[in-house]
Every structure is written in C-alpha cells, then in structure tokens.
C-alpha positions in Angstrom: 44.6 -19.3 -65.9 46.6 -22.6 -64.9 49.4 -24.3 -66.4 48.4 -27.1 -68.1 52.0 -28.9 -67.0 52.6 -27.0 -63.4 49.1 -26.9 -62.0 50.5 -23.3 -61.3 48.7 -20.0 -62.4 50.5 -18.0 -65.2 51.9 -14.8 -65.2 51.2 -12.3 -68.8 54.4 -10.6 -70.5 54.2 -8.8 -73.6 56.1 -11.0 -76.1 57.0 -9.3 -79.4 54.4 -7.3 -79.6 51.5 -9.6 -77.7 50.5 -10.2 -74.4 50.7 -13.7 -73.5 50.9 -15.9 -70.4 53.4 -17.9 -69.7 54.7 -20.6 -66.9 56.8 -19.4 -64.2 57.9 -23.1 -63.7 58.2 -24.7 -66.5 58.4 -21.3 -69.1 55.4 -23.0 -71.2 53.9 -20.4 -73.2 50.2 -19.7 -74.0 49.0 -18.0 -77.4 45.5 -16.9 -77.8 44.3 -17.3 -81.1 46.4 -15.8 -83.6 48.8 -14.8 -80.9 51.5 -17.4 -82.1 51.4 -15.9 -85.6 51.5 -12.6 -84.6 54.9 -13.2 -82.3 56.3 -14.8 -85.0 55.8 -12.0 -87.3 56.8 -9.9 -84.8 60.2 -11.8 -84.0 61.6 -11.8 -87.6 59.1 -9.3 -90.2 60.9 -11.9 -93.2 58.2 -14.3 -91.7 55.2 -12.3 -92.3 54.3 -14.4 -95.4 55.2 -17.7 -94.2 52.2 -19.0 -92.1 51.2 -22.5 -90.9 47.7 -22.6 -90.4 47.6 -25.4 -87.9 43.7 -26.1 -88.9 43.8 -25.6 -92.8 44.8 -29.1 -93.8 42.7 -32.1 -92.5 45.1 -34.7 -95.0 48.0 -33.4 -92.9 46.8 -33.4 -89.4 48.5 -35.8 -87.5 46.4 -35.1 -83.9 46.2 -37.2 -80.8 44.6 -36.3 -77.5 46.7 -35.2 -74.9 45.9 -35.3 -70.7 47.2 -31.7 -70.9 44.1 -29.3 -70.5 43.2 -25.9 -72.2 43.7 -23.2 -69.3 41.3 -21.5 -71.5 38.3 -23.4 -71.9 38.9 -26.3 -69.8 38.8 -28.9 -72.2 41.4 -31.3 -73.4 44.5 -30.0 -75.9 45.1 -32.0 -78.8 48.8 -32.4 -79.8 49.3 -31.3 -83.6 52.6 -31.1 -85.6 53.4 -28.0 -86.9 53.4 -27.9 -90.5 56.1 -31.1 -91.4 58.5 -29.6 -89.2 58.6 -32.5 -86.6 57.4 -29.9 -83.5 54.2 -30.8 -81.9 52.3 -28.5 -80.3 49.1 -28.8 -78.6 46.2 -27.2 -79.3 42.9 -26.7 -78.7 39.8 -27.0 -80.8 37.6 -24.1 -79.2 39.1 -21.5 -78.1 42.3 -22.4 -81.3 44.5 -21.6 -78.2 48.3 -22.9 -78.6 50.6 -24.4 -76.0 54.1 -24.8 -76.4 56.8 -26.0 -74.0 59.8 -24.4 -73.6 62.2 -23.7 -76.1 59.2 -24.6 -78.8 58.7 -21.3 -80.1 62.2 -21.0 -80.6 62.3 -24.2 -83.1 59.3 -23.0 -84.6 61.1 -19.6 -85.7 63.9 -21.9 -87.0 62.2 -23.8 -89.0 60.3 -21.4 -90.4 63.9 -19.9 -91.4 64.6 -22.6 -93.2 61.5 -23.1 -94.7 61.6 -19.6 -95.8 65.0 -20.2 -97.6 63.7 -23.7 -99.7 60.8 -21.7 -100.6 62.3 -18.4 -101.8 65.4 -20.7 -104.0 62.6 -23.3 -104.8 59.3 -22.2 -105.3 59.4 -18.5 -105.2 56.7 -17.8 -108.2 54.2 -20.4 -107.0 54.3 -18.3 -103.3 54.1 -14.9 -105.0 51.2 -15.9 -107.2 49.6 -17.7 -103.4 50.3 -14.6 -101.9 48.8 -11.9 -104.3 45.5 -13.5 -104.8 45.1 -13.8 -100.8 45.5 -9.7 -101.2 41.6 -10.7 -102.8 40.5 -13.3 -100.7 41.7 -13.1 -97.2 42.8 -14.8 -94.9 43.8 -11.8 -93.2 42.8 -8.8 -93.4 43.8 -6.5 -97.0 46.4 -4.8 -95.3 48.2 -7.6 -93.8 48.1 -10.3 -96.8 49.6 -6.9 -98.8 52.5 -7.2 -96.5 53.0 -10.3 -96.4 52.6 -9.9 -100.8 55.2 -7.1 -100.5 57.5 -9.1 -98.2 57.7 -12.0 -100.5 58.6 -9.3 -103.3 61.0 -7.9 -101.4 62.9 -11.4 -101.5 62.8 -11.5 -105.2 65.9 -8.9 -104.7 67.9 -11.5 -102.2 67.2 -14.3 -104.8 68.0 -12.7 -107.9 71.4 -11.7 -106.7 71.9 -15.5 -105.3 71.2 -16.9 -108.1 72.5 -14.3 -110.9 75.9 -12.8 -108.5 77.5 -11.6 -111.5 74.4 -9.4 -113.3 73.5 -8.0 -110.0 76.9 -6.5 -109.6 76.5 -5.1 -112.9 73.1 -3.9 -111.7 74.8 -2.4 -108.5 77.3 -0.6 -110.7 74.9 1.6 -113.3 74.7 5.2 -112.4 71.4 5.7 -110.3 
C-alpha cells in the first residue's frame, strides 16, 4: 500500500497490540477497520468503554472530500471530525479505513482522557445504563461490551471517593 501524503509504500509495525502500516516519511498511520479502536483500548484499558463510532451519527458528521486517496481501496478519503474533539481524520467509506497524520492518534488518546473524566463526574449513570444494555445488543461482541460495562464500574470506585473524600476514608478504615 501507498501513502496517501508521501506517494511512498508503507512499512506494518505492531502498534499496541495491532498491526498497522504506517509512513516512513511522514509517520501517517493507517487503521484497518476497527484497528483505531482496538489501539486505543490497547494504549490506556480506562478507554475500553469510551468509543467514537465515526459512522453512528449522520446529524454530527461534518465530512468533506479530501484529494488524499484510500491506500486500501483506491478511492477518495473523506475528512471527518472525531467525535466534537476538533481532530479531523480522514476516512474512508468502504473499506471504514482511518488515516491519521502524525501526532493525531496521540490527540485522540487525549481527548478521550478528558472526555472520560466529564463523563465519569458528569454523566456517569446515563453511561453505565448505555453500557449494560449494549452487554444485550452489541455493538461488540458479549465479551467485549462486558468489559467495557465492568470498566465503567470500576470508575464508580474513582468517583465515589472524588466526590465523597471523607466517607471513603471511613470506608478504607473498617476492618476487612
């Protein structure tokens, strides 16, 4: 496969936990479907329940064609923002390959950080609730979306004691 920036073929490297190919040049990198999820749960397992599914929400998408091309199929990318983060990445509509520049996946895993902490403070419930019926109804497979359920429980403990620090030093304190 090419470059879509560099004209120049790509080398693979295993990249928390997938292979992927990447841009000797320019150090663009090139997710096959669900490979750009799959890093990212890789790089920080907090994640695992955060996802931005780049193709759920027509109201949202904000796409424009892009001369860059999909090494993949050949076709034009599409450049989509990711989630309302502000990073664009392109795309592309058959193959659902993803191409990010370099340093992109980096903002992407800081974002998601951050998102991660105004969802846990702010809207904790309302994810746990989203996250237990998907247990049911996919997207992912059962024993992922129980994961990702269990992960968001798991936070529960981090927000509690946020929010409540003098009970959970009580808590900490009781015989065990």
């Amino acid at each position: 496969m090419i470059c879509p920036i560099c004209k120049i073929h790509f080398k693979k490297e295993i990249f928390y936990g997938a292979e992927i190919d990447y841009c000797p040049q320019c150090l663009g990198l090139w997710f096959g479907k669900d490979e750009l999820q799959e890093t990212k749960d890789e790089k920080d397992k907090d994640l695992n329940w955060l996802d931005i599914d780049l193709w759920q929400d027509e109201k949202k998408f904000k796409i424009s064609k892009t001369i860059r091309v999909c090494p993949s199929c050949s076709v034009p990318l599409y450049e989509v923002s990711y989630g309302d983060s502000g990073i664009l990445v392109n795309v592309c509509n058959l193959c659902q390959g993803i191409w990010l520049d370099r340093g992109e996946f980096k903002n992407i895993v800081a974002y998601l950080k951050r998102k991660k902490q105004y969802e846990v403070l702010n809207n904790y419930f309302k994810n746990l609730i989203a996250e237990g019926i998907e247990i049911f109804i996919g997207p992912e497979t059962f024993h992922n979306e129980l994961n990702d359920f269990l992960g968001i429980l798991k936070l529960l403990k981090y927000k509690f004691a946020v929010q409540h620090p003098s009970i959970s030093k009580i808590i900490l304190m009781l015989p065990r």
